[in-house]
Structure formats: C-alpha cells, structure tokens
mmCIF file of the protein (N, C-alpha, C, O) and its ligand, coordinates in Angstrom:
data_MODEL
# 
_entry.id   MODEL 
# 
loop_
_entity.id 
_entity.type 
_entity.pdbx_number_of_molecules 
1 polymer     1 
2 non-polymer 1 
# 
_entity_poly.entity_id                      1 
_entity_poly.type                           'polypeptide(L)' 
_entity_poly.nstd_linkage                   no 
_entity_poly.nstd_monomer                   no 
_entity_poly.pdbx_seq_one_letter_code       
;(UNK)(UNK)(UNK)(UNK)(UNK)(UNK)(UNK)(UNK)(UNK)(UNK)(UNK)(UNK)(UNK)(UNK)(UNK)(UNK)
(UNK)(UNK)(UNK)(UNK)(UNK)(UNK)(UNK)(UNK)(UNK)(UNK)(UNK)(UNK)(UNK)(UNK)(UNK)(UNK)
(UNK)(UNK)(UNK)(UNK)(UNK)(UNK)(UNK)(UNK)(UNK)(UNK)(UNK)(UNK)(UNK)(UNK)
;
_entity_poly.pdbx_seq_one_letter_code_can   XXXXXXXXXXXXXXXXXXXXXXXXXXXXXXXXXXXXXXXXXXXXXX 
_entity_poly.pdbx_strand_id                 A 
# 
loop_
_entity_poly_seq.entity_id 
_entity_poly_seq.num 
_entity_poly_seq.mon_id 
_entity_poly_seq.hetero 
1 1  UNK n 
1 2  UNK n 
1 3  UNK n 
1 4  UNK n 
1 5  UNK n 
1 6  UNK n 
1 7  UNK n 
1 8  UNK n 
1 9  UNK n 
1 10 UNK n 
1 11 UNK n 
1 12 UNK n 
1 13 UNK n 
1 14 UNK n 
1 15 UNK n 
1 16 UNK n 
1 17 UNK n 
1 18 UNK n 
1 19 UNK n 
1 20 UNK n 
1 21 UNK n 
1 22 UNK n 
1 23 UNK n 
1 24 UNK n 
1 25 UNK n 
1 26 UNK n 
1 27 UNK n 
1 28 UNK n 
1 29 UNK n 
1 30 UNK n 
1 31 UNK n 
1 32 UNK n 
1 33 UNK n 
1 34 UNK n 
1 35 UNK n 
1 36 UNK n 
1 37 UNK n 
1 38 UNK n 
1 39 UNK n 
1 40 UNK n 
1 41 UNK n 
1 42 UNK n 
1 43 UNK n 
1 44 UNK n 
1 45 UNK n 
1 46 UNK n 
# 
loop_
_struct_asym.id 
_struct_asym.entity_id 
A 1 
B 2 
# 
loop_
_chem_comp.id 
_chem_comp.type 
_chem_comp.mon_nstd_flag 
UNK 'L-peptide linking' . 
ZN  non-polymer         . 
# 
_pdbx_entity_nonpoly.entity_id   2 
_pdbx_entity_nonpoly.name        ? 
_pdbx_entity_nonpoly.comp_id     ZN 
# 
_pdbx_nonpoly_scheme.asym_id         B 
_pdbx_nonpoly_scheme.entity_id       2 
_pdbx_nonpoly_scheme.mon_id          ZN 
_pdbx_nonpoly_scheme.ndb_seq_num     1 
_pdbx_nonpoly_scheme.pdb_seq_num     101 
_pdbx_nonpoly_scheme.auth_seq_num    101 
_pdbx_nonpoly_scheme.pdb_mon_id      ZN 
_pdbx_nonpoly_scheme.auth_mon_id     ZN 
_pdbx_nonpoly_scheme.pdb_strand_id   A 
_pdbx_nonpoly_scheme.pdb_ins_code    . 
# 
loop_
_atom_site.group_PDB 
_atom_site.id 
_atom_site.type_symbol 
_atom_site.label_atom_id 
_atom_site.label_alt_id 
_atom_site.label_comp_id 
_atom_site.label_asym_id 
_atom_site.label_entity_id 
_atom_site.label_seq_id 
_atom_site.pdbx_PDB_ins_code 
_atom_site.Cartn_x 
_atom_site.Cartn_y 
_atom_site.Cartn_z 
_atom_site.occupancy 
_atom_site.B_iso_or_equiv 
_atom_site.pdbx_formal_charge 
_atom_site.auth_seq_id 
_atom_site.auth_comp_id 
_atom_site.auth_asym_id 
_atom_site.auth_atom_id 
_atom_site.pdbx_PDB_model_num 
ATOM   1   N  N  . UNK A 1 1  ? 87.565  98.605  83.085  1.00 0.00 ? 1   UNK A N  1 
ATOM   2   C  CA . UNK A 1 1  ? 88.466  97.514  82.684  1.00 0.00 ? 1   UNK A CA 1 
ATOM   3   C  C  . UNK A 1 1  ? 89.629  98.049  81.869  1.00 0.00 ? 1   UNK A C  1 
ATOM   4   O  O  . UNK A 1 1  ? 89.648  99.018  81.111  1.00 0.00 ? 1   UNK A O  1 
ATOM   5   N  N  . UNK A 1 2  ? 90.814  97.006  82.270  1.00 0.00 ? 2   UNK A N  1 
ATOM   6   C  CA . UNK A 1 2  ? 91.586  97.475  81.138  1.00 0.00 ? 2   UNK A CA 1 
ATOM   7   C  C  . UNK A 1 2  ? 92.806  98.647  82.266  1.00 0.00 ? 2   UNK A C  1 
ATOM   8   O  O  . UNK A 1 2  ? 94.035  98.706  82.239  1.00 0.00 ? 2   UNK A O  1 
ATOM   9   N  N  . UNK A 1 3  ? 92.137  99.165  82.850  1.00 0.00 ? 3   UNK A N  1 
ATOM   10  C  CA . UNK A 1 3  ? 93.341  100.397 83.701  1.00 0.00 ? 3   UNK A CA 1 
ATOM   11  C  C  . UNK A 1 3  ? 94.357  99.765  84.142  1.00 0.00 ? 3   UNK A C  1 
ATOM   12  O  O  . UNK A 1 3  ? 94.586  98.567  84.308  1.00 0.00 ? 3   UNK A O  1 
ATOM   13  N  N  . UNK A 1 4  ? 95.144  101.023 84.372  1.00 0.00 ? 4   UNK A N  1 
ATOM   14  C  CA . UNK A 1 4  ? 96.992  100.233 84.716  1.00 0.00 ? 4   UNK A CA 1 
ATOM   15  C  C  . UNK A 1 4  ? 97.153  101.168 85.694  1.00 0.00 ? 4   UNK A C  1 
ATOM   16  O  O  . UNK A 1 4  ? 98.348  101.465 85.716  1.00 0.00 ? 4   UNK A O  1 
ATOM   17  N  N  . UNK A 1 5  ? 96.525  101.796 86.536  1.00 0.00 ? 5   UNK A N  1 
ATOM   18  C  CA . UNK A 1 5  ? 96.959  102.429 87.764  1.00 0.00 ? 5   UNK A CA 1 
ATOM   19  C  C  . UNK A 1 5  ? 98.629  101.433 87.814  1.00 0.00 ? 5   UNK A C  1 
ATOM   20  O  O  . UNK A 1 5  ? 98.933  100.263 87.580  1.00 0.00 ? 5   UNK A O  1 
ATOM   21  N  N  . UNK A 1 6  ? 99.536  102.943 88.345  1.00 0.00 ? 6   UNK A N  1 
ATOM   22  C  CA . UNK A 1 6  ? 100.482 102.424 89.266  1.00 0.00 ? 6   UNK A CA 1 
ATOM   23  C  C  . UNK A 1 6  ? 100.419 101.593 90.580  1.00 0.00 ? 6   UNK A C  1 
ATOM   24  O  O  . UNK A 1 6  ? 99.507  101.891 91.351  1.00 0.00 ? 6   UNK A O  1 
ATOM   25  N  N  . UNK A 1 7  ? 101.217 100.648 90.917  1.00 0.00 ? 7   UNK A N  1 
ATOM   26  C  CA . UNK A 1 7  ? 100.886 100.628 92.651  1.00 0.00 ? 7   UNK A CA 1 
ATOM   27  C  C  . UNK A 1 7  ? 101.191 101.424 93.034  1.00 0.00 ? 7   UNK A C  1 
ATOM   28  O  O  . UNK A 1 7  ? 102.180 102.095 92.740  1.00 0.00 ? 7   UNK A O  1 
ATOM   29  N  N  . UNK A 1 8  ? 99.866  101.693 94.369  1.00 0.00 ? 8   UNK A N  1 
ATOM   30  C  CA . UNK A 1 8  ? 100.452 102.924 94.829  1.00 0.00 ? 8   UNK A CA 1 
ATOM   31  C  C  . UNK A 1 8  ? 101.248 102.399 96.160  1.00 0.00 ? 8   UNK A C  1 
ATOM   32  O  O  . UNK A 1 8  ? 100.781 101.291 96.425  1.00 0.00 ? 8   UNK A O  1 
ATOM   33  N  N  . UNK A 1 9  ? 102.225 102.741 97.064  1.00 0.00 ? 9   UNK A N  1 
ATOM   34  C  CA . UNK A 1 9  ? 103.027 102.654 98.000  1.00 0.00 ? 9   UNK A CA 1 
ATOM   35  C  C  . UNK A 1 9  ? 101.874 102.274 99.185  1.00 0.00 ? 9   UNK A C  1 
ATOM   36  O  O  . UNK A 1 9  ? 100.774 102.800 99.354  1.00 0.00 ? 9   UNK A O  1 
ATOM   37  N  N  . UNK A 1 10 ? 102.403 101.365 99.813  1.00 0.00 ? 10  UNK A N  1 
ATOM   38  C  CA . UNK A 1 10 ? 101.573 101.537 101.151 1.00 0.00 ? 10  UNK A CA 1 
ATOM   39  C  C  . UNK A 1 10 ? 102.230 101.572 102.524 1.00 0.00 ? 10  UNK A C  1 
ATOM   40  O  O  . UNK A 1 10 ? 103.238 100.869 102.439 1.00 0.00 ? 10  UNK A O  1 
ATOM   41  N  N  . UNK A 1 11 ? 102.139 101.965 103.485 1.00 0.00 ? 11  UNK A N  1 
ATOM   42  C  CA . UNK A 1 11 ? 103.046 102.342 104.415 1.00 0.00 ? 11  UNK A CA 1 
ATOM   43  C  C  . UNK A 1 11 ? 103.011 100.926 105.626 1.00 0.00 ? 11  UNK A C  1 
ATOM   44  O  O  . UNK A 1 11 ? 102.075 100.693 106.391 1.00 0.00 ? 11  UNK A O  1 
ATOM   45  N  N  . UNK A 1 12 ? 104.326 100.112 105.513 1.00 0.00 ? 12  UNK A N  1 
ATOM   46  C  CA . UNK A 1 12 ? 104.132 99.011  106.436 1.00 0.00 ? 12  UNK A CA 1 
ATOM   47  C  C  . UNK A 1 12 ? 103.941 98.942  107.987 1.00 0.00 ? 12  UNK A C  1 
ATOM   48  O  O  . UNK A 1 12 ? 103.956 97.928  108.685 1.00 0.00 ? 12  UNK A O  1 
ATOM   49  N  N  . UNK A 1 13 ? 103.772 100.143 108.344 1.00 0.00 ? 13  UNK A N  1 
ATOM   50  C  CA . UNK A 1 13 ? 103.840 100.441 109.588 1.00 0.00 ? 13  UNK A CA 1 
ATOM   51  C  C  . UNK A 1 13 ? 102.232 100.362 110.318 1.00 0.00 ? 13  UNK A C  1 
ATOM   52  O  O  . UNK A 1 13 ? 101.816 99.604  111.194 1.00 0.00 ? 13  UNK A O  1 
ATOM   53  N  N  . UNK A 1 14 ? 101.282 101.887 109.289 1.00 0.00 ? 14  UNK A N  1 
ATOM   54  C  CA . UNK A 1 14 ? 100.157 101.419 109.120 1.00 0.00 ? 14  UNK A CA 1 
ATOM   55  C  C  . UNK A 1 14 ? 99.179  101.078 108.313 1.00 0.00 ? 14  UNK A C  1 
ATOM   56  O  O  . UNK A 1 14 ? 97.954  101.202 108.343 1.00 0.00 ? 14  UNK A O  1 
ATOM   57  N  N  . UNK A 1 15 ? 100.044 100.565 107.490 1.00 0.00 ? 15  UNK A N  1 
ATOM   58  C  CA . UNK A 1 15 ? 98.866  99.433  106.368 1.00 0.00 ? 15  UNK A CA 1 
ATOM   59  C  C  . UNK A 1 15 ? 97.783  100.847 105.637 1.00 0.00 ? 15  UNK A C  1 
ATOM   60  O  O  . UNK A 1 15 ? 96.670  100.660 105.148 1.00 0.00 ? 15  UNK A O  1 
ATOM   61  N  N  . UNK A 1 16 ? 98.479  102.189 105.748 1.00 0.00 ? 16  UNK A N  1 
ATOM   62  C  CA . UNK A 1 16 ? 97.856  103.236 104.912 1.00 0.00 ? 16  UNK A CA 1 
ATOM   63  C  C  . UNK A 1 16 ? 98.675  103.294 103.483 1.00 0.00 ? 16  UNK A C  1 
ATOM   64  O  O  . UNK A 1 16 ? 99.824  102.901 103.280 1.00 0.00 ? 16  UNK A O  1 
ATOM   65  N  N  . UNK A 1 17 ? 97.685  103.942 102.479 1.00 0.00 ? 17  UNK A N  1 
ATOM   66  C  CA . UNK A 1 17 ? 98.337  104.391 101.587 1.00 0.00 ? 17  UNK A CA 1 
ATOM   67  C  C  . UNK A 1 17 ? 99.080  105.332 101.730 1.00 0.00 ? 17  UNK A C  1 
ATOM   68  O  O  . UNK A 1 17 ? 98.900  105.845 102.834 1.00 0.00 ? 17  UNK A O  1 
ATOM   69  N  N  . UNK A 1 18 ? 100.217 106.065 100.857 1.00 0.00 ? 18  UNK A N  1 
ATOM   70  C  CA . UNK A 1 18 ? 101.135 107.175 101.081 1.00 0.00 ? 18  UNK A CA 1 
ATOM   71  C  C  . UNK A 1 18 ? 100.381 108.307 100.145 1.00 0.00 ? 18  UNK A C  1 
ATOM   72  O  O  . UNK A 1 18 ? 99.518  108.182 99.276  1.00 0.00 ? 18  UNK A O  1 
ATOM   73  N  N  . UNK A 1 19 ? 101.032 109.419 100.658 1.00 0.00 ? 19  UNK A N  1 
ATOM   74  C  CA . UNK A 1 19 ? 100.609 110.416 99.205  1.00 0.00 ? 19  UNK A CA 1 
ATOM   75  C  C  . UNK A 1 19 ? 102.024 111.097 99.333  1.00 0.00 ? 19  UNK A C  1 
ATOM   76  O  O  . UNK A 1 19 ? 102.709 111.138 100.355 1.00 0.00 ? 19  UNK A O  1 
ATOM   77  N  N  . UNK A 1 20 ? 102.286 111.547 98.278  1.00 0.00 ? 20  UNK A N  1 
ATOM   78  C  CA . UNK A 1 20 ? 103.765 112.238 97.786  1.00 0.00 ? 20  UNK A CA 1 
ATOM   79  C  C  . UNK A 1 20 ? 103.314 113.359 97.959  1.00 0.00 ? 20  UNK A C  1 
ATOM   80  O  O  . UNK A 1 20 ? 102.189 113.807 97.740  1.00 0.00 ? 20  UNK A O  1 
ATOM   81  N  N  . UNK A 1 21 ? 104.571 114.001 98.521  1.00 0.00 ? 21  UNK A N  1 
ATOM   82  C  CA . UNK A 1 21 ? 104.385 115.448 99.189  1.00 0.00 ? 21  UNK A CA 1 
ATOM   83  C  C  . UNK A 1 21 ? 105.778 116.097 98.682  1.00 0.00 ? 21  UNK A C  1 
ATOM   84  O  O  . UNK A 1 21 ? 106.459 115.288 98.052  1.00 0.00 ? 21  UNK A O  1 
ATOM   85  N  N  . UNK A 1 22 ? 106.311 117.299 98.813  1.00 0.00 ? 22  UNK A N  1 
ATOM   86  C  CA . UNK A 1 22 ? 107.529 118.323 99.036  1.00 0.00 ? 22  UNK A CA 1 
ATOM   87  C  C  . UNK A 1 22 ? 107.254 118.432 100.023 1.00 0.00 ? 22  UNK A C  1 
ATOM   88  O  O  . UNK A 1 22 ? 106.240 118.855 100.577 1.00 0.00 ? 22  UNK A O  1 
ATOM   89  N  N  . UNK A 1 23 ? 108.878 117.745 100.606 1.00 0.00 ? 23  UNK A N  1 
ATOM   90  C  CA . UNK A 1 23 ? 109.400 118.357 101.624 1.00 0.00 ? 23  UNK A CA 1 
ATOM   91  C  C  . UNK A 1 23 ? 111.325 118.602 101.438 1.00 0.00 ? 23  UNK A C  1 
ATOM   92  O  O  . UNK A 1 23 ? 112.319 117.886 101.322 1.00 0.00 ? 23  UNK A O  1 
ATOM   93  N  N  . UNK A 1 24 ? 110.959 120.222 101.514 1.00 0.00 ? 24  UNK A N  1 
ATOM   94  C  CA . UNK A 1 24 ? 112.154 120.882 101.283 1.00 0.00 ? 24  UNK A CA 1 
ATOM   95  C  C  . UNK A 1 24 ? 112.757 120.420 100.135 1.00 0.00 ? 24  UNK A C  1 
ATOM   96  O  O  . UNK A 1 24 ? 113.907 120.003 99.997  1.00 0.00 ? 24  UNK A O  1 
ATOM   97  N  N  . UNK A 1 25 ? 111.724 120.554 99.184  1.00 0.00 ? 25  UNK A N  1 
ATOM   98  C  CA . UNK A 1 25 ? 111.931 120.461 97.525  1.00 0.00 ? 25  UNK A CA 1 
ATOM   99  C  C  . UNK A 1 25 ? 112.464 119.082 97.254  1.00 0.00 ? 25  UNK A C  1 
ATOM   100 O  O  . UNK A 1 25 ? 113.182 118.765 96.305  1.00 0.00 ? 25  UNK A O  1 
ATOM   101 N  N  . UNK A 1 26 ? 112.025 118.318 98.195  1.00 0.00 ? 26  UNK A N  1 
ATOM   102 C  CA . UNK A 1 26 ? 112.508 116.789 97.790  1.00 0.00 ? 26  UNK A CA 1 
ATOM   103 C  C  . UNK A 1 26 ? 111.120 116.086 97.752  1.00 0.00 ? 26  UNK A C  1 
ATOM   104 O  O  . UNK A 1 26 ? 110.303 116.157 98.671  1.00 0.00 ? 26  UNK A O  1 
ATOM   105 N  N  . UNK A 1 27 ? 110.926 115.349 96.507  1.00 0.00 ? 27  UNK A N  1 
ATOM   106 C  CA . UNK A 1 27 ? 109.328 114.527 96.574  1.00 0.00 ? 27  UNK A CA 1 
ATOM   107 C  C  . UNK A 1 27 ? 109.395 113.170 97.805  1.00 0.00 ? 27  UNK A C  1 
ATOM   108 O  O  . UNK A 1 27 ? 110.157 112.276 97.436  1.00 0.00 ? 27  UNK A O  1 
ATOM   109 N  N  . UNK A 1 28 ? 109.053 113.039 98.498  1.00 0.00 ? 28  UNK A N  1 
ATOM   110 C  CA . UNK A 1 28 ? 108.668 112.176 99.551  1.00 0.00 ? 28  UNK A CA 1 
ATOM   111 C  C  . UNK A 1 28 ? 107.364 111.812 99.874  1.00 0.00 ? 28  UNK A C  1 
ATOM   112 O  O  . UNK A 1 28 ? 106.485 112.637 100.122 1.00 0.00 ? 28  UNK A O  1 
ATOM   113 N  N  . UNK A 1 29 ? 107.148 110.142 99.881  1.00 0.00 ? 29  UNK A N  1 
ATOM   114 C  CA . UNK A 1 29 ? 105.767 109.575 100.284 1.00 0.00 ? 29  UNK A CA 1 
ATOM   115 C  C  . UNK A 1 29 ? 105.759 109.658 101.707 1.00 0.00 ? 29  UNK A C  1 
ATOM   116 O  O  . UNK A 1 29 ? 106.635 109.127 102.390 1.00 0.00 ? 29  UNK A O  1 
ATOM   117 N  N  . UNK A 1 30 ? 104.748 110.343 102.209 1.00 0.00 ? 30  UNK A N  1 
ATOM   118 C  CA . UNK A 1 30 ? 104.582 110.766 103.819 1.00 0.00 ? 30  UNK A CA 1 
ATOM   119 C  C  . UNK A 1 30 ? 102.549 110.009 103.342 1.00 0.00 ? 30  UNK A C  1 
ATOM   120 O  O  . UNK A 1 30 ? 101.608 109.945 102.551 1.00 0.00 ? 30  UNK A O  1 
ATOM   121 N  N  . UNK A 1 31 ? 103.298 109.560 104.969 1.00 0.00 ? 31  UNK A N  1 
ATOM   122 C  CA . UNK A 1 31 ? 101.704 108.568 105.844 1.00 0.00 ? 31  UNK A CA 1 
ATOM   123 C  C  . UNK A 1 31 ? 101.118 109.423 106.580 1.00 0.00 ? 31  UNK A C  1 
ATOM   124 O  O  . UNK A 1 31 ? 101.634 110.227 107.356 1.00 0.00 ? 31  UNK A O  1 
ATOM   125 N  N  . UNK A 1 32 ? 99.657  109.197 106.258 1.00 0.00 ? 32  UNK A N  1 
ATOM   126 C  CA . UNK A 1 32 ? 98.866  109.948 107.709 1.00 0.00 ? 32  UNK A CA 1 
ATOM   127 C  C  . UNK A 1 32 ? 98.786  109.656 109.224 1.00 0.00 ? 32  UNK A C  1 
ATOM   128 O  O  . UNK A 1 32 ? 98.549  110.365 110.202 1.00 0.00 ? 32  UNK A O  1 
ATOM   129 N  N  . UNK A 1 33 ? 99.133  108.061 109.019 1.00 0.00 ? 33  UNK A N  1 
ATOM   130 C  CA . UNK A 1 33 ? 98.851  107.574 110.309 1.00 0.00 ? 33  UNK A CA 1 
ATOM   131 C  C  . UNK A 1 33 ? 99.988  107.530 111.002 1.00 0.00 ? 33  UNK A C  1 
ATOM   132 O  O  . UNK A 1 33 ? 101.143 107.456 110.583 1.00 0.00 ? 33  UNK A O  1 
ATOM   133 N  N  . UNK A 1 34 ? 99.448  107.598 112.447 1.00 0.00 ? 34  UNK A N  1 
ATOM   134 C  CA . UNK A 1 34 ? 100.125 107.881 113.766 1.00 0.00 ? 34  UNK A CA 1 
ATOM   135 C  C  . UNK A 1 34 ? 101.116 109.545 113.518 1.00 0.00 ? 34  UNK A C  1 
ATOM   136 O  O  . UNK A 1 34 ? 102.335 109.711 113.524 1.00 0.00 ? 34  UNK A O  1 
ATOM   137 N  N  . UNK A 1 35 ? 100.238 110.331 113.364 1.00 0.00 ? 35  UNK A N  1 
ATOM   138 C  CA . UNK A 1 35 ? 100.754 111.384 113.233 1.00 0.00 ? 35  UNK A CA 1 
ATOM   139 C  C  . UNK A 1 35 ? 101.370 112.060 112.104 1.00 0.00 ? 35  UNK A C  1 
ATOM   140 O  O  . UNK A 1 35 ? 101.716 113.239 112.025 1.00 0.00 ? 35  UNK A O  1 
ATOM   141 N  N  . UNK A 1 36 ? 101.465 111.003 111.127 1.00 0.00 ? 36  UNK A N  1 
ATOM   142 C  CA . UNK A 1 36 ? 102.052 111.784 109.665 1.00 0.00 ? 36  UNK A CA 1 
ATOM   143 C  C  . UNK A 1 36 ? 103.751 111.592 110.257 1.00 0.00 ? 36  UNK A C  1 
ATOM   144 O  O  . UNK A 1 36 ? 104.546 112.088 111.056 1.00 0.00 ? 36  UNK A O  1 
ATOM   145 N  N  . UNK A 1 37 ? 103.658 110.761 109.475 1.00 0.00 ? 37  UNK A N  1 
ATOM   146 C  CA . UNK A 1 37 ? 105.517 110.846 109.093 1.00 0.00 ? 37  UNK A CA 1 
ATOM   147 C  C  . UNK A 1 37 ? 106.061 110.277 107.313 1.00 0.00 ? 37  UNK A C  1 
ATOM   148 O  O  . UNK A 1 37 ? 105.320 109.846 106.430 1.00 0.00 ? 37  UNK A O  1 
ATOM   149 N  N  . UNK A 1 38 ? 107.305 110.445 107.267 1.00 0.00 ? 38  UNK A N  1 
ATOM   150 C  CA . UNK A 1 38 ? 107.786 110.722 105.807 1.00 0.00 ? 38  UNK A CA 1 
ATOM   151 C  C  . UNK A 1 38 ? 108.570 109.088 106.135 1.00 0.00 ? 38  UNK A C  1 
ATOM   152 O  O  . UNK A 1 38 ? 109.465 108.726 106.899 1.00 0.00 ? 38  UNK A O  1 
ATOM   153 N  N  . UNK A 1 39 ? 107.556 108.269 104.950 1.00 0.00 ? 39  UNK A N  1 
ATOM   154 C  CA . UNK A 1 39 ? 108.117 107.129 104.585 1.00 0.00 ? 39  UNK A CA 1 
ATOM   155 C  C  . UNK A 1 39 ? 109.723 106.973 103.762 1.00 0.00 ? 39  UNK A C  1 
ATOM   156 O  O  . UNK A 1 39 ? 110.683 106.317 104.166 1.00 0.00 ? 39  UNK A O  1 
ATOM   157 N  N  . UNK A 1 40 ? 109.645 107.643 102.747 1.00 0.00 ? 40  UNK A N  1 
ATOM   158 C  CA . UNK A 1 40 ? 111.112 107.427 101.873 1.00 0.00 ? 40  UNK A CA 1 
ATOM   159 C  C  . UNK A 1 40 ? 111.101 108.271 101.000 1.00 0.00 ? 40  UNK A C  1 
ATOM   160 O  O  . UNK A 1 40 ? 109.988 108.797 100.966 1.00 0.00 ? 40  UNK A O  1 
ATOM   161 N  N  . UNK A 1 41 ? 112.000 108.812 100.023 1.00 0.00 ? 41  UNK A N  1 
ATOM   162 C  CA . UNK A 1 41 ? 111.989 109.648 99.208  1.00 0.00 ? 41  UNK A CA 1 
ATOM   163 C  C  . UNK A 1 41 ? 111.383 109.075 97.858  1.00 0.00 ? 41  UNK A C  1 
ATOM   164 O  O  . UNK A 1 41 ? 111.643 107.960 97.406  1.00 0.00 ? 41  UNK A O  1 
ATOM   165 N  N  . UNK A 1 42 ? 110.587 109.953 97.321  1.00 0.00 ? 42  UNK A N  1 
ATOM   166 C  CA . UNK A 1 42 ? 109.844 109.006 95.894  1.00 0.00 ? 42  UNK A CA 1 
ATOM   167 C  C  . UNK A 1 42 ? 110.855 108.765 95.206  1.00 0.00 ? 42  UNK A C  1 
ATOM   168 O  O  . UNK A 1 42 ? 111.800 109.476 94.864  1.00 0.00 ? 42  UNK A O  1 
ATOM   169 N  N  . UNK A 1 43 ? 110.400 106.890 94.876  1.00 0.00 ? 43  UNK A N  1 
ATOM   170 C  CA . UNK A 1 43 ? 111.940 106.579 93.792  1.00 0.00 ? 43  UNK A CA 1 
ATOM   171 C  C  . UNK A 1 43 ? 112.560 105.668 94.357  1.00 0.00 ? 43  UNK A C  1 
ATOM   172 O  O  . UNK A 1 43 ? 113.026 104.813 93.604  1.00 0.00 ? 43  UNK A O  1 
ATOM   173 N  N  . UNK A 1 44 ? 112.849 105.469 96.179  1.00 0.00 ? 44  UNK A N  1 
ATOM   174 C  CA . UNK A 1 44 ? 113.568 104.964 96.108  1.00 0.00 ? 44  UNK A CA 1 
ATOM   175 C  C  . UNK A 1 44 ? 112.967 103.549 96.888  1.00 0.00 ? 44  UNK A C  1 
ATOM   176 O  O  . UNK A 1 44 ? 113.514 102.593 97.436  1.00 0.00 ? 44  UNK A O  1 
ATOM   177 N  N  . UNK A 1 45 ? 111.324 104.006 96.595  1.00 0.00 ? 45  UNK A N  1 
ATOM   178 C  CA . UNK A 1 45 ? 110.472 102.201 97.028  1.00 0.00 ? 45  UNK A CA 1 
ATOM   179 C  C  . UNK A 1 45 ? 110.356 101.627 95.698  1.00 0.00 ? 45  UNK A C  1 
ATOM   180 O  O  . UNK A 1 45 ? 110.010 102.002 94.578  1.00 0.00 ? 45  UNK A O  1 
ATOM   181 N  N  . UNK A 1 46 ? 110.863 100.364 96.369  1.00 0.00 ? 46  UNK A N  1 
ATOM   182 C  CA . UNK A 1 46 ? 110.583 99.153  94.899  1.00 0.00 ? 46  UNK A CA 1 
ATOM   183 C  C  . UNK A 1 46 ? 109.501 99.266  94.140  1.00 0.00 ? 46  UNK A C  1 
ATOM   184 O  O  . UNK A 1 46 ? 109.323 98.490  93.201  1.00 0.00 ? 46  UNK A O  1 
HETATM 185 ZN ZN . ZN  B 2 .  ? 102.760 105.056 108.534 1.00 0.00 2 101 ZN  A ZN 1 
# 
C-alpha cells in the first residue's frame, strides 16, 4: 500500500507494456509485440 509506481506506457497497437531501450543513444519505449518496434522517444508520451 501506499506505492506511486509511474504509469508505465502501454503500446496502443498491442495493448503491451513498453520497456525503454537506447537506440542510437536516444531513450525510446520499444514494444515486443508484432515483432518489436519503437513506440516514441521517452518524454514525449503524455
Ligand atoms: Zn506494439
């Protein structure tokens, strides 16, 4: 009780969570599903 986790991002495409990755020294939330692709750059989801 009591925790304040951040939200974490979820990817609207497939309803997965994201995990923040480097890519090419830029932080970006990339999805696993349907192959792994790079949602947005961290920062710039609401
Ligand atoms: Zn996705």
């Amino acid at each position: 009780m009591g925790q304040s986790w951040k939200v974490w991002p979820v990817c609207g495409a497939h309803d997965r969570g994201l995990r923040a990755v480097l890519d090419q020294k830029t932080a970006v939330w990339r999805c696993t599903g349907g192959g792994t692709h790079t949602v947005a750059p961290v920062g710039a989801l609401p």
